[in-house]
C-alpha positions in Angstrom: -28.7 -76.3 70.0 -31.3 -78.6 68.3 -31.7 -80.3 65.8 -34.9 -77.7 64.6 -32.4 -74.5 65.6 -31.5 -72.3 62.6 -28.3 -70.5 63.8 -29.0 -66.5 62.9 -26.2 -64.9 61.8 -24.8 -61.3 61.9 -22.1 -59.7 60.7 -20.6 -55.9 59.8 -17.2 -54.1 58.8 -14.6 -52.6 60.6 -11.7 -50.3 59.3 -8.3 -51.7 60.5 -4.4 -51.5 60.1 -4.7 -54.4 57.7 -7.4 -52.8 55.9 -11.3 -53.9 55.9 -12.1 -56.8 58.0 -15.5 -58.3 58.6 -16.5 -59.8 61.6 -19.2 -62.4 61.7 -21.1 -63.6 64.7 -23.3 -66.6 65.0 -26.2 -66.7 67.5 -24.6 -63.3 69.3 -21.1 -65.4 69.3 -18.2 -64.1 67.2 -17.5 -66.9 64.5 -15.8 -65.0 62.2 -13.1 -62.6 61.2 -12.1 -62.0 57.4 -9.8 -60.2 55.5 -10.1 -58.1 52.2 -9.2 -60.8 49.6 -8.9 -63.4 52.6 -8.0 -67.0 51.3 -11.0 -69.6 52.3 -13.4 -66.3 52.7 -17.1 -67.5 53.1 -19.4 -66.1 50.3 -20.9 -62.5 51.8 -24.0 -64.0 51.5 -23.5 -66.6 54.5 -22.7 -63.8 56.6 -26.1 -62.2 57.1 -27.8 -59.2 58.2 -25.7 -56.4 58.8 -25.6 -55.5 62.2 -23.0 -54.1 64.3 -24.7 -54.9 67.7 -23.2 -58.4 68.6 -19.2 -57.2 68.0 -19.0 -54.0 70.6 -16.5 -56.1 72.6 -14.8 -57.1 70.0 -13.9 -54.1 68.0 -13.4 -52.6 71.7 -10.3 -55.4 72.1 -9.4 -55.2 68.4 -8.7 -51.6 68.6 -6.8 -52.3 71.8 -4.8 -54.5 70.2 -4.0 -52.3 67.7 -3.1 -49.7 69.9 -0.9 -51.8 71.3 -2.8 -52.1 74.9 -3.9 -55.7 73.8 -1.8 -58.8 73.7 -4.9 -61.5 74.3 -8.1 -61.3 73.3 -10.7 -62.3 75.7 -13.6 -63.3 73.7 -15.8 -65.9 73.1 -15.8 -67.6 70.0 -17.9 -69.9 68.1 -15.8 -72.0 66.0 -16.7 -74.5 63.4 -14.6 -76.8 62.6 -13.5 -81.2 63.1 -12.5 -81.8 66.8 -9.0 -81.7 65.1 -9.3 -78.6 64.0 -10.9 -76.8 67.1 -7.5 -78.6 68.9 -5.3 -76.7 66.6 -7.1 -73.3 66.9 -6.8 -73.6 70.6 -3.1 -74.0 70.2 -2.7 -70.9 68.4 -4.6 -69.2 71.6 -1.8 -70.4 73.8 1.2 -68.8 71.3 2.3 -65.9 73.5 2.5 -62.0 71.8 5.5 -61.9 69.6 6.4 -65.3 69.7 5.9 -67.6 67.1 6.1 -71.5 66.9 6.6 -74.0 63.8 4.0 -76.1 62.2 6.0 -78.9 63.8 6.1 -77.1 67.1 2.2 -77.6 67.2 1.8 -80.8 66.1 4.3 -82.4 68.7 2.0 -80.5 71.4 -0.7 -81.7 70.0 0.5 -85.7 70.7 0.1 -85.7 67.1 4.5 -85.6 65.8 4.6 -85.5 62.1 1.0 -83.8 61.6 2.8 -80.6 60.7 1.2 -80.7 57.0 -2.1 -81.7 58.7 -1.7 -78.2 61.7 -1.1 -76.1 58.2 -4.6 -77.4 56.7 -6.0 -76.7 60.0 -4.2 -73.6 60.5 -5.2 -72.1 57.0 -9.2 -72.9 57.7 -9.0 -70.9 61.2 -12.1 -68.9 60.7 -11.4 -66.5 63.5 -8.2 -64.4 62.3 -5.8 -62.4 64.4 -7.9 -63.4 67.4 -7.0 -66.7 67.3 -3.7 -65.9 66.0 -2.4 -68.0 62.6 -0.1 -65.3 62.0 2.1 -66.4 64.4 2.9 -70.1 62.6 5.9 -70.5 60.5 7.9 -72.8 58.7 10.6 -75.2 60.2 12.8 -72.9 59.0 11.5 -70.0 60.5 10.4 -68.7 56.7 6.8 -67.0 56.6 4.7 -69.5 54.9 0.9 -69.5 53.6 -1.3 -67.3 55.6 -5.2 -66.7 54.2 -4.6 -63.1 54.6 -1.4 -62.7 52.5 2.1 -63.1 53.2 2.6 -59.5 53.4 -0.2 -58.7 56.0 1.0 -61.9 58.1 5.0 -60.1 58.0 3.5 -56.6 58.9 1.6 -58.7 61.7 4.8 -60.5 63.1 6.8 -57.0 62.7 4.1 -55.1 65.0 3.6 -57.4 67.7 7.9 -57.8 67.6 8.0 -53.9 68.0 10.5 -54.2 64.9 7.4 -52.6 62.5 6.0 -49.0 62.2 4.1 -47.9 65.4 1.1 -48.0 63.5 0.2 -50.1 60.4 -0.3 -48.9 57.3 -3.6 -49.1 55.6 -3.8 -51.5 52.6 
């Protein structure tokens, strides 16, 4: 991209589980995925036009996931963030279905022991929700702590992908 490029941006809403979610794509390239009521949600008006064209693949996988025929999403993402932040987000990529890992689980494989308050900033500025899955972080003593889409949704998230929640999510 140069220096005279103006990204465009698209975006549109999808029904989920978890209730409304709106996925944002910059230059064709999904770069977003927000909650209802998300924590660090982008005004609407960055988002721009509404158009669902750009996101067929990934409401095609996000249904599938849903379904519970989808355990990694295969998409590519445009993510904006520091380099240390980008490292982070692709930590969360390698966190297997149903598994979770500590803050301090990711910062010792990041070569970075003792960043575990530094992978929670990163963590909570992850642009890309459930994709790149944040859910799946917890505290060092395996409590649920702060996720941008609530502590509730991130529980019901854990729950479904554990097989220990409802079959299928309840609407907000």
């Amino acid at each position: 991209m140069t220096a005279t490029h103006l990204a465009t941006r698209r975006h549109t809403v999808v029904d989920s589980p978890y209730g409304l979610l709106t996925l944002v794509a910059t230059d064709g390239v999904l770069s977003g995925l927000f909650m209802t009521e998300q924590r660090h949600r982008p005004p609407e008006e960055t988002f721009g036009d509404r158009d669902p064209r750009p996101f067929a693949e990934t409401i095609r996988q996000l249904d599938a996931y849903f379904a519970g025929e989808l355990r990694e999403f295969d998409l590519p993402l445009h993510l904006d963030g520091t380099p240390f932040q980008r490292s982070v987000w692709e930590q969360l990529r390698q966190i297997p279905y149903g598994e979770t890992r500590s803050y301090g689980e990711l910062a010792e494989l990041l070569g970075k022991p003792g960043a575990s308050r530094a992978v929670g900033l990163a963590n909570g500025k992850n642009p890309v929700g459930i994709i790149v899955p944040c859910h799946r972080v917890i505290g060092a003593s395996g409590s649920l702590t702060g996720y941008g889409g609530g502590l509730d949704r991130k529980q019901r998230l854990l729950a479904f992908e554990n097989g220990t929640g409802d079959d299928i999510p309840m609407l907000f």
